[in-house]
C-alpha positions as CSV (number, residue, x, y, z in Angstrom):
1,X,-6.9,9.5,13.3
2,X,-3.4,9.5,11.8
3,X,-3.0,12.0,9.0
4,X,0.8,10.5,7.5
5,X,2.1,11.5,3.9
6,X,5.3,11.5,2.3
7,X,7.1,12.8,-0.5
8,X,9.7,9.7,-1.2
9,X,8.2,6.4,-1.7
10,X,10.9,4.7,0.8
11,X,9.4,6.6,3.5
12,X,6.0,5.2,2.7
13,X,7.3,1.5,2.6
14,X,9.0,2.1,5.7
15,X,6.0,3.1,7.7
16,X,4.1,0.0,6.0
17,X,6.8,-1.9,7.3
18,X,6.3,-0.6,10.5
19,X,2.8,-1.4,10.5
20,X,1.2,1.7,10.5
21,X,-1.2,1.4,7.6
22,X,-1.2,0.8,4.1
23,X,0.4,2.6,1.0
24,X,-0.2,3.4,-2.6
25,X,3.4,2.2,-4.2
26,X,5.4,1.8,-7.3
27,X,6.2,-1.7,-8.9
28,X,9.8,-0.2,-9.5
29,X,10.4,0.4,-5.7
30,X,8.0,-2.1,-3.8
31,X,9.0,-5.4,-6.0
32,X,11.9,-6.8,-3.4
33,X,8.9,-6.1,-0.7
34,X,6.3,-8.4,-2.9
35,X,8.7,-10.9,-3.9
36,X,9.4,-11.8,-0.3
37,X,6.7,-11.3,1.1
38,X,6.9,-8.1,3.4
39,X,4.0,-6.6,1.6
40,X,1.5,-7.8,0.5
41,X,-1.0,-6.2,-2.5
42,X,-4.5,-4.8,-0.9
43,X,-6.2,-5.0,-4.2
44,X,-5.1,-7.0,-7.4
45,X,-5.9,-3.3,-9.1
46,X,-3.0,-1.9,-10.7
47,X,-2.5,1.6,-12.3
48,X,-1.2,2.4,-15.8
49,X,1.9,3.6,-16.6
50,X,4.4,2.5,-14.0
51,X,2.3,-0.1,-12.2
52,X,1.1,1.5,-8.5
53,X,-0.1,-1.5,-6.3
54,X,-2.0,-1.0,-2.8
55,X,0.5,-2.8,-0.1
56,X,0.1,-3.7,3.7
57,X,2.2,-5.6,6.0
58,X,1.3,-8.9,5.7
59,X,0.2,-10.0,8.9
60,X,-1.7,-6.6,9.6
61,X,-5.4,-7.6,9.6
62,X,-7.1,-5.3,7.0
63,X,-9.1,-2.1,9.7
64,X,-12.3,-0.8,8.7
65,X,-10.2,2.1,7.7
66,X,-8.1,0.2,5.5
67,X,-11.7,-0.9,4.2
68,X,-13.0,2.4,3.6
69,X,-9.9,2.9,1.2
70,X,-10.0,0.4,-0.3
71,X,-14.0,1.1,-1.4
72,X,-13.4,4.5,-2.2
73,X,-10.4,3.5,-4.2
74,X,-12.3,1.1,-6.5
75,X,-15.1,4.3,-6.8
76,X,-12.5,6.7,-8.1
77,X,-10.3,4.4,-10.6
């Protein structure tokens, strides 16, 4: 299993981009990504303050991983 993290939000978007899983991201610096159509929201769930979406490239189907996140996520928040 792939164990990525970053400390700058581009870095995540770019490695969704590229396909390689899904990210945690900021309205602010994900918007031009979801207005086109790049990424695409996981989960309609959205976090306070700045709004932090779940994102995937859109024609990645979603893994059981992605899954697991996803159901683990809506446990903790």
């Amino acid at each position: 299993a792939w164990d990525l993290s970053f400390r700058e939000e581009l870095h995540a978007i770019d490695a969704v981009v590229a396909g390689q899983g899904i990210a945690i991201l900021s309205d602010v610096v994900v918007g031009r990504e979801l207005e086109n159509g790049t990424l695409v929201k996981a989960h309609p769930l959205s976090l306070p303050g700045y709004s932090f979406y779940v994102v995937w490239m859109h024609h990645n189907p979603r893994s059981a991983v992605m899954e697991s996140f996803l159901t683990w996520m809506r446990t903790v928040i």
